[in-house]
C-alpha positions in Angstrom: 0.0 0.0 0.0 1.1 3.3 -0.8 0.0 4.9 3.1 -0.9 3.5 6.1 -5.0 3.6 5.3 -7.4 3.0 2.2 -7.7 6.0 0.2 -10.2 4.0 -1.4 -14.1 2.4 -1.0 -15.0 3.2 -4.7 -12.2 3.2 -6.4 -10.8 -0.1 -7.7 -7.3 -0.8 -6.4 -5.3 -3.6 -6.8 -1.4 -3.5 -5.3 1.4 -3.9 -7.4 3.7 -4.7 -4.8 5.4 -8.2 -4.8 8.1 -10.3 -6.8 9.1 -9.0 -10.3 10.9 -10.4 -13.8 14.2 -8.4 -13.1 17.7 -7.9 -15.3 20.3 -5.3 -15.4 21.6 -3.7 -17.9 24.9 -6.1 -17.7 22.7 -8.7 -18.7 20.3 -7.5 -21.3 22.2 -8.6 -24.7 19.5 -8.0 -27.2 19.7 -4.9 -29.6 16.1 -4.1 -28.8 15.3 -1.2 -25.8 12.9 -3.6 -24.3 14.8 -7.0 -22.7 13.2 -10.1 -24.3 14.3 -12.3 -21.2 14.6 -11.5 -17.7 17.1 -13.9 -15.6 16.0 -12.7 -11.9 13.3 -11.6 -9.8 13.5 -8.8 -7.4 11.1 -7.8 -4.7 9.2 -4.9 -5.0 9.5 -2.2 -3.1 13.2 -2.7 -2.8 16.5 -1.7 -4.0 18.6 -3.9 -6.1 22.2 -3.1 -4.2 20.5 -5.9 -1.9 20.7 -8.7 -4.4 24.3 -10.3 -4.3 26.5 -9.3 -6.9 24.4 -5.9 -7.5 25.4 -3.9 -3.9 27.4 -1.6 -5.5 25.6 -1.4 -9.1 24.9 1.5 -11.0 23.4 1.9 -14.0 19.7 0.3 -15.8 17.7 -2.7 -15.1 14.1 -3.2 -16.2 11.5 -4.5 -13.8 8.2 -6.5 -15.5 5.0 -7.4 -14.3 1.4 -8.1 -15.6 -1.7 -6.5 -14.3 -5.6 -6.7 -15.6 -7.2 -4.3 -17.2 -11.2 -3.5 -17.6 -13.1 -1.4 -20.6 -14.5 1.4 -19.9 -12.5 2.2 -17.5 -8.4 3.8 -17.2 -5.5 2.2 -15.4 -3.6 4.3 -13.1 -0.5 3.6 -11.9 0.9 5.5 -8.9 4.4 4.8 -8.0 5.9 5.9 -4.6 9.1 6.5 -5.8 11.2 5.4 -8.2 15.4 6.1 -8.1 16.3 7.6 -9.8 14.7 7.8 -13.4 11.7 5.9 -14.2 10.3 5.0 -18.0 7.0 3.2 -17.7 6.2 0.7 -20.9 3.0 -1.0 -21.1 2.4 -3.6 -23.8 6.0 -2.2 -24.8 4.3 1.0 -25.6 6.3 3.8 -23.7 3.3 5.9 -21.5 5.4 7.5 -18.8 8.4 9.0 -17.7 9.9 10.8 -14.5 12.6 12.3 -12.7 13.9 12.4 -9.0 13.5 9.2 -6.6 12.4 10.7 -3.7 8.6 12.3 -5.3 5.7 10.1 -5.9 4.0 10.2 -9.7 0.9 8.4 -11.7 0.5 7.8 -15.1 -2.8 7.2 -16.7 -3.5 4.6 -19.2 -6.9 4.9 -20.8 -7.9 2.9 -23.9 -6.9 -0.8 -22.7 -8.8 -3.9 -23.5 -10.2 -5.9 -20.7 -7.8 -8.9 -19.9 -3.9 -9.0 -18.7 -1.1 -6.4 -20.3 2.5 -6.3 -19.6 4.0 -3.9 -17.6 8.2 -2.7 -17.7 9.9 -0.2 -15.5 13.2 1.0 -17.2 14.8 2.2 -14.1 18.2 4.2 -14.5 20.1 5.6 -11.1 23.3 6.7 -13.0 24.6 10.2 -12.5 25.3 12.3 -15.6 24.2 15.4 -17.2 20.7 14.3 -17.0 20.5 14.8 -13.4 20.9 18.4 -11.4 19.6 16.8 -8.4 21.0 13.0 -8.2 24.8 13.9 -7.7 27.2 12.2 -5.7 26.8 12.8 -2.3 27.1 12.9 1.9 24.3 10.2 1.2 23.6 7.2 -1.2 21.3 7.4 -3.9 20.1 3.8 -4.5 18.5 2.0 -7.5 15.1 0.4 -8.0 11.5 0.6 -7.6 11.9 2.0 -3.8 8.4 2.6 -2.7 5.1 0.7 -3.1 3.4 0.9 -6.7 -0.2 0.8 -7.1 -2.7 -0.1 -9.9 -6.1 1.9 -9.6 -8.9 1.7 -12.4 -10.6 5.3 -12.7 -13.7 6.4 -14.7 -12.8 9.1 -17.7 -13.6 11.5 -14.9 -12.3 10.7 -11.5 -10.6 12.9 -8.7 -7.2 13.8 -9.2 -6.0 15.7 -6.0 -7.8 17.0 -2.8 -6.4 19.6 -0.6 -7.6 20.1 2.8 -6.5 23.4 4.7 -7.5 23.7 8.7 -8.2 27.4 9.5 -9.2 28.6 12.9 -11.8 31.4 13.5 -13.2 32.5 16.5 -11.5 29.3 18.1 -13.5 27.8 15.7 -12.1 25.0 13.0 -12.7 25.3 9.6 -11.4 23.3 6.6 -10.8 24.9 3.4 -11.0 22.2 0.6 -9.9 22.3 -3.2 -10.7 18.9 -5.2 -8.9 18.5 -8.3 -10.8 16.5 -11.1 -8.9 15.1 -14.4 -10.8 13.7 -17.3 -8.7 10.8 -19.6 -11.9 10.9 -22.1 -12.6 12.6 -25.2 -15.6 14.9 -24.1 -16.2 17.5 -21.9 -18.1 16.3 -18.4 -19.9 18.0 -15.5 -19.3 16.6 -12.3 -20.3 16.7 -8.5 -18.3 16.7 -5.4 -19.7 16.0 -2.6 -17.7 16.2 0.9 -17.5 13.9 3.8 -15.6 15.6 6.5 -16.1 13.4 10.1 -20.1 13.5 10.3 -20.2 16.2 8.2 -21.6 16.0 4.6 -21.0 18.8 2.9 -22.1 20.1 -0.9 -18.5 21.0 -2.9 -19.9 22.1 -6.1 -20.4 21.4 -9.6 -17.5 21.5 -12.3 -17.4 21.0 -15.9 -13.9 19.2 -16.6 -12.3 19.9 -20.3 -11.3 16.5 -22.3 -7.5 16.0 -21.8 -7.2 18.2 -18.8 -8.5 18.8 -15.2 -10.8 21.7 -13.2 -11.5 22.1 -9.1 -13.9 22.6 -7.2 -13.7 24.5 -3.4 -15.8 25.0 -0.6 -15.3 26.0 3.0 -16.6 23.8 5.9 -16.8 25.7 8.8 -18.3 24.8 12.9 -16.7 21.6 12.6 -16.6 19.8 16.3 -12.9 18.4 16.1 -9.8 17.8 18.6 -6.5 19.8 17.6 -3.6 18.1 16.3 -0.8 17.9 18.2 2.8 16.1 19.7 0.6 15.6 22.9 -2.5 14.4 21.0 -1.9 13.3 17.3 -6.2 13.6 16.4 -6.4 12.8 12.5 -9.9 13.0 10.8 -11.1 11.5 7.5 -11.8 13.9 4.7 -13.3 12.2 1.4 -14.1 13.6 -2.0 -16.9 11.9 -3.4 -18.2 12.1 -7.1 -21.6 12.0 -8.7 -22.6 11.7 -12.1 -25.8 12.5 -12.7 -26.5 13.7 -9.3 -26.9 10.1 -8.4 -24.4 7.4 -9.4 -21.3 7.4 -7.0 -18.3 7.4 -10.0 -15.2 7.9 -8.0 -13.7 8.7 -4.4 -10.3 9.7 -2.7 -9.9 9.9 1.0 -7.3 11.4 3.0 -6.7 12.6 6.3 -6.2 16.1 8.3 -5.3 17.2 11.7 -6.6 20.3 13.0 -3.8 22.9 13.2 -2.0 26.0 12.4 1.3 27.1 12.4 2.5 30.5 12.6 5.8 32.4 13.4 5.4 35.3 15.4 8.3 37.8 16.2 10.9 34.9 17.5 8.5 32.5 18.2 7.0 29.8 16.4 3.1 28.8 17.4 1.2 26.0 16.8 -2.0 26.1 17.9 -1.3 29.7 19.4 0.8 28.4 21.9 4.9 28.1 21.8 6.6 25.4 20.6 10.1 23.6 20.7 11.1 21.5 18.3 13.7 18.7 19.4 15.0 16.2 17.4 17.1 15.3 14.3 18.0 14.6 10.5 16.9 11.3 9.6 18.1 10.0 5.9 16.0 7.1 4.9 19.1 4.5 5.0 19.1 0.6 6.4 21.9 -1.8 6.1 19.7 -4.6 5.2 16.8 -2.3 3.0 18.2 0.8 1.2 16.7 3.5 1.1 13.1 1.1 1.6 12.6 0.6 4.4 9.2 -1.5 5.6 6.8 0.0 7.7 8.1 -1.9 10.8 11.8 -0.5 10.4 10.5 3.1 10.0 7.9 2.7 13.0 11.2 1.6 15.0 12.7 4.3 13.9 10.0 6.3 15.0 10.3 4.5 18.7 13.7 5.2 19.1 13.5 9.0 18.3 10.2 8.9 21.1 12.5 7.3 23.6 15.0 9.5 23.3 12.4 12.7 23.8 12.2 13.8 20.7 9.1 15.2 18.5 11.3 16.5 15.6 11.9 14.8 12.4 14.0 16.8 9.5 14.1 14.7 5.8 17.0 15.6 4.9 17.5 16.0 1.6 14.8 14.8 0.0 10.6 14.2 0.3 10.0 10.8 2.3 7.9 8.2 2.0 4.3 8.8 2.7 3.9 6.0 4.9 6.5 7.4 6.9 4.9 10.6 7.0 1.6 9.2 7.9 3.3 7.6 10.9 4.5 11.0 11.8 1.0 12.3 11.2 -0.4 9.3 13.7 2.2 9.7 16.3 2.7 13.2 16.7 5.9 14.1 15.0 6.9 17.4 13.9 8.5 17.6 9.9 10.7 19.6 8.4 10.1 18.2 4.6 12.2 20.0 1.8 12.7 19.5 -1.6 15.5 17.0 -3.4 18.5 19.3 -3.4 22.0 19.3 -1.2 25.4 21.1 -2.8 24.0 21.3 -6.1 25.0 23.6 -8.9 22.7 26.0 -10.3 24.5 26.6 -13.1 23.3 22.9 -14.6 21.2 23.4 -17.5 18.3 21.1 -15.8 18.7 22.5 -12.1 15.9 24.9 -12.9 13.2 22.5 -14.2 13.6 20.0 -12.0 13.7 21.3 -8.7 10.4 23.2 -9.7 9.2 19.9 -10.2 10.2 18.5 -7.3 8.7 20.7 -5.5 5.7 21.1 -6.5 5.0 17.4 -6.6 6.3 17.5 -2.7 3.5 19.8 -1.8 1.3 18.5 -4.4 1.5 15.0 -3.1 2.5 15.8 1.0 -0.1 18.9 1.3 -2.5 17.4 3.9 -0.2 16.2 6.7 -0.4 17.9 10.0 3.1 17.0 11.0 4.5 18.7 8.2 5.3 22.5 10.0 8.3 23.6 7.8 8.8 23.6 4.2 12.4 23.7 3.6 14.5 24.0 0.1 18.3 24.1 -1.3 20.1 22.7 1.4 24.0 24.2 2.1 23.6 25.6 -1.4 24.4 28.5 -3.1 22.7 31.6 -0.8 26.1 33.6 -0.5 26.2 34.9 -4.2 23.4 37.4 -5.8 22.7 34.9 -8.5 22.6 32.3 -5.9 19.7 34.6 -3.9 17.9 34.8 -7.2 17.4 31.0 -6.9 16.8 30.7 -3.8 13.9 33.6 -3.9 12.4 31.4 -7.4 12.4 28.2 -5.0 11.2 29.9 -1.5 8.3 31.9 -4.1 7.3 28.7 -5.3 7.0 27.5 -2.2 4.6 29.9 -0.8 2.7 30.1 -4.2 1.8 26.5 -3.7 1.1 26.6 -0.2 1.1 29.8 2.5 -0.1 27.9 5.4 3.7 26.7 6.9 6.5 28.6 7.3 9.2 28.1 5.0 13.5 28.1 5.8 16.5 26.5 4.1 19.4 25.5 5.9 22.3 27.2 5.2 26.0 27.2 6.1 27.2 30.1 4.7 27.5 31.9 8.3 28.0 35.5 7.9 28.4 35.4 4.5 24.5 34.5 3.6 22.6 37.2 1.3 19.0 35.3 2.2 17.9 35.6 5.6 15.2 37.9 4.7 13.9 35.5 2.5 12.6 33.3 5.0 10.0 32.8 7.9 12.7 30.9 10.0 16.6 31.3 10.1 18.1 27.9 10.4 22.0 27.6 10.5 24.4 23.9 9.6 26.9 24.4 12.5 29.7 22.2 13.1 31.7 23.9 15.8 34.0 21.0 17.2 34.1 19.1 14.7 35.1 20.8 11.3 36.3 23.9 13.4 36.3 25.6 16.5 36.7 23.9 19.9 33.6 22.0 21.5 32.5 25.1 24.0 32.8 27.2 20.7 29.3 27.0 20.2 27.4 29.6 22.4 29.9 32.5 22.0 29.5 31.4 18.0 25.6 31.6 18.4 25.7 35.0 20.3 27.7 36.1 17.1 25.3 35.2 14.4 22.4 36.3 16.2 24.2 39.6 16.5 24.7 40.0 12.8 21.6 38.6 12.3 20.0 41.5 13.6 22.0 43.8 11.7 21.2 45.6 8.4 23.7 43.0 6.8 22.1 39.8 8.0 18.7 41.4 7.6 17.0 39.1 9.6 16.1 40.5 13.3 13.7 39.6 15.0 13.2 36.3 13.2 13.4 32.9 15.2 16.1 30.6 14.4 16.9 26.9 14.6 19.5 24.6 14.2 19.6 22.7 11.5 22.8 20.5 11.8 25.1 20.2 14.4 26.9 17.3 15.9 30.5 15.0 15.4 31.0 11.6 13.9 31.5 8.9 16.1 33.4 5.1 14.7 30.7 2.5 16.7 32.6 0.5 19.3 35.9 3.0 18.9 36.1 4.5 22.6 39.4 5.8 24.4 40.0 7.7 27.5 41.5 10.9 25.8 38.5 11.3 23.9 39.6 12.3 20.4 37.8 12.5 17.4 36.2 9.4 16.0 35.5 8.2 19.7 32.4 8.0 21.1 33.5 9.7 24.2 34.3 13.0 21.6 31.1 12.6 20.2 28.9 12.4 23.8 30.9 15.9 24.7 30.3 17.8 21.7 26.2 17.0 21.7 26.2 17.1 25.4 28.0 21.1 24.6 26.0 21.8 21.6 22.5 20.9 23.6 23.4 22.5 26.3 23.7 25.8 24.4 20.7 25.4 21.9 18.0 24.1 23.8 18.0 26.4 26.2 18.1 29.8 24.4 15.6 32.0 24.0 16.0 33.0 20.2 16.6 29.0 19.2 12.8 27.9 18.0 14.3 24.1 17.5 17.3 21.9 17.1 18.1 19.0 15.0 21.1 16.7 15.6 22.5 15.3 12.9 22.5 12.9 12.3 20.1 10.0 13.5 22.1 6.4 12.1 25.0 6.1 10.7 24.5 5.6 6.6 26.2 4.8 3.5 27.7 7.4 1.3 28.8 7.7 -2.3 31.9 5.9 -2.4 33.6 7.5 -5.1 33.6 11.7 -4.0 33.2 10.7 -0.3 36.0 7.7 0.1 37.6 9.8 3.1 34.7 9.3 5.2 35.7 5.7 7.2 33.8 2.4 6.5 32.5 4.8 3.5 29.7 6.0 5.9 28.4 8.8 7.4 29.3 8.3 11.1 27.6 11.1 12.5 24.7 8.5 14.1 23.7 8.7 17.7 23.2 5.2 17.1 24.6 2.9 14.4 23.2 2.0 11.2 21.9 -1.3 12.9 20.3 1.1 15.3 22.9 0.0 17.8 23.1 3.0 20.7 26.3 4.7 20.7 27.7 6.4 23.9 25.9 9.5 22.5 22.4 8.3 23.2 22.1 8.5 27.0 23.2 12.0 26.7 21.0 13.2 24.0 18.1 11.4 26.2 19.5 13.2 28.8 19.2 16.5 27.5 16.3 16.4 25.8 14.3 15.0 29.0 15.9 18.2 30.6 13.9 20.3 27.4 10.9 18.8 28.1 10.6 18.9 31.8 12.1 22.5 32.0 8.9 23.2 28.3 6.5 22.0 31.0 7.3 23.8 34.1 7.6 27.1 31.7 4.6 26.6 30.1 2.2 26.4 34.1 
């Protein structure tokens, strides 16, 4: 499934997920595009570096299924992600084709017969002038079908998108709704949406939907007797778009879910619900020794239980959009996201930068609009923000942002220090500090932070008064490497310098939230990043079996501290 629920009662869905025909492009000898024979099977989701002989493989494979059609109706397929190219083939007709791993995409299939077709994924996670995003990296990119795939049947007029905004009036909740319809058929349709929003029913209107393209329909439902979302009390409510033809006949549904709240920054605050709130936790890159970057639902909801334990309700995705069942977890447990767009260190100056981080942005909100426990929109991650052309791009990205949704605060994390021409740009500040670790000694933190706040305030950082929180922070530690003297690699340096760097950031005033990073240790490009040891990132509080390094009790420690000192603030 591609969440944790049925988006589904009238729709028919069928799962894709399961074992696949499978072969590389090391193995596919024919002259044709299309491989004639397949000489494995692979499970999907999954990544292929977890087949032996493929864990370090990069390059094409093709993945081939069968699936049945029905006339009269469309096949949709919706695929979670796909890394990081994906060309979809049915009955070796090429329908489909998309860009970036980490954003989900659907391609619509009208015009089948009834009875089975075949079904090829060329997937392709090279790096090359194709890609702006993909690049060799801090983190590994993997190859395969790497999220769950669906196959839904939709009438030539079926609902596309629904968008569900809380707004609170009066402390009253409202919901503002937008349900986008898309018609597959060759004539022009009129449609009703009808609204089911907890008890409520509500009338959404009427729309006439142009052949080949797609129109919405909105509404405001307002009085509605619902709980708040929040950490404290996670309440989600079911929201479904239902459509009519005729006034009568039920054609075609989508259900999602909302929690009640609203996020605002105020001065150096950031509210949700109207009240303060603290955000304490870290980066999490979705990265398993024995699953990729695809991760079941039980590893992430470990995941999830570790980060609880250790008095956290603060999840940052770096680098990329996750996957929705992870974020539904987040929306049923209570944890706070930072979600941003794929991009870390990349160039602008790449001739598809441009088009395809616009796209992967706008499918991240597009696809990610209705979770609660999405608070921050973040972009452009330690890129270029010091330069005037730079701040161009970085105002197109942070625009389109807001243009696609005004309801969260938006930041980017940057780690151009006192150099950064952007800080006006955003709702929140948030700053990639390293001090004792890449420079500066381990107390070097606070007097650092009292420095850029200072210059933040200044016409030159052009950001006073705005709150600010710590994006990255934190020291590599080598698991099971511990020494007396504490130096670096140990996992006695590592306890100090979070121990320090907590100390300092979860107890000042202008600090809105902090995010270690990172969470587990994970695999890295091999290739541009061979000088970081065991070719990982070992900046993990705990290993990348989840194994607790020294690290953990203090980061427990000091975020139990948070808490306890949030609560007695707060009476």
């Amino acid at each position: 499934m591609l969440r944790t629920f049925a988006e589904h009662e009238t729709r028919r869905v069928e799962s894709l997920d399961g074992r696949w025909d499978f072969v590389t492009a090391q193995q596919h000898a024919s002259r044709t595009r299309l491989p004639r024979r397949y000489d494995r099977t692979i499970q999907v989701p999954g990544c292929w570096e977890q087949l032996p002989g493929l864990e370090a493989y990069r390059g094409k494979a093709w993945y081939r299924t069968t699936f049945t059609a029905c006339s009269g109706l469309a096949v949709r397929l919706v695929f979670g992600g796909v890394s990081h190219t994906a060309d979809v083939f049915v009955d070796g007709r090429r329908v489909g084709h998309h860009y970036d791993a980490f954003t989900p995409f659907d391609v619509v299939v009208p015009g089948l017969s009834a009875g089975e077709h075949e079904l090829v994924v060329e997937v392709d996670n090279s790096f090359g002038p194709h890609s702006a995003l993909h690049i060799e990296n801090d983190y590994y990119t993997y190859g395969g079908i790497t999220r769950p795939v669906e196959l839904q049947l939709v009438p030539p007029v079926y609902v596309d998108k629904l968008f569900a905004l809380p707004v609170r009036k009066g402390g009253r909740w409202g919901l503002d709704v937008r349900v986008r319809l898309a018609n597959w058929g060759r004539k022009a349709a009129s449609r009703r949406v009808v609204l089911l929003v907890g008890q409520e029913v509500v009338e959404a209107g009427e729309a006439v939907v142009p052949p080949g393209a797609t129109a919405e329909v909105s509404t405001r439902v307002n009085g509605l007797d619902v709980e708040p979302w929040s950490p404290a009390n996670p309440a989600l409510y079911d929201v479904a778009a239902l459509l009519l033809v005729d006034d009568r006949e039920l054609s075609d549904d989508l259900i999602d879910r909302v929690g009640f709240r609203e996020v605002k920054v105020r001065g150096r605050k950031l509210l949700l619900n109207g009240e303060s709130i603290r955000l304490r936790g870290y980066n999490r890159h979705e990265d398993h020794p024995q699953f990729g970057c695809a991760l079941p639902a039980a590893a992430m909801t470990n995941d999830l239980e570790i980060l609880r334990d250790l008095g956290c309700n603060f999840i940052r995705t770096c680098h990329y959009p996750n996957d929705m069942r992870f974020l539904d977890l987040c929306d049923e447990l209570g944890v706070c996201v930072w979600e941003e767009s794929h991009a870390r260190d990349v160039s602008f100056a790449h001739p598809k930068f441009r088009e395809q981080i616009a796209c992967s942005t706008r499918e991240m909100i597009e696809w990610h609009y209705n979770r609660p426990s999405i608070v921050i929109w973040g972009c452009l991650n330690e890129c270029d923000s010091d330069t005037p052309a730079g701040r161009k791009v970085h105002a197109e990205v942070i625009g389109q942002i807001r243009s696609l949704d005004a309801s969260r605060p938006v930041t980017f994390a940057s780690n151009k220090g006192e150099k950064d021409l952007c800080m006006d740009l955003v709702d929140i500040v948030s700053w990639n500090r390293y001090d004792g670790w890449y420079g500066g000694a381990i107390d070097s933190s606070g007097p650092m932070l009292a420095r850029l706040l200072k210059w933040l305030g200044s016409p030159a950082g052009k950001g006073a008064g705005k709150p600010v929180l710590l994006s990255e922070f934190g020291a590599g530690a080598i698991p099971g490497y511990r020494a007396p003297h504490h130096a670096k690699w140990t996992e006695e340096y590592q306890a100090e310098v979070l121990d320090e760097m907590l100390g300092v950031y979860l107890n000042h005033p202008a600090v809105v939230g902090a995010a270690i990073w990172q969470f587990c240790d994970i695999r890295v490009s091999p290739t541009k990043w061979y000088g970081r040891p065991r070719t990982m990132n070992n900046k993990g509080t705990v290993d990348e079996n989840r194994r607790p390094k020294l690290a953990y009790a203090v980061v427990k420690r000091r975020m139990h501290e948070a808490i306890r000192r949030w609560d007695r603030k707060k009476k």
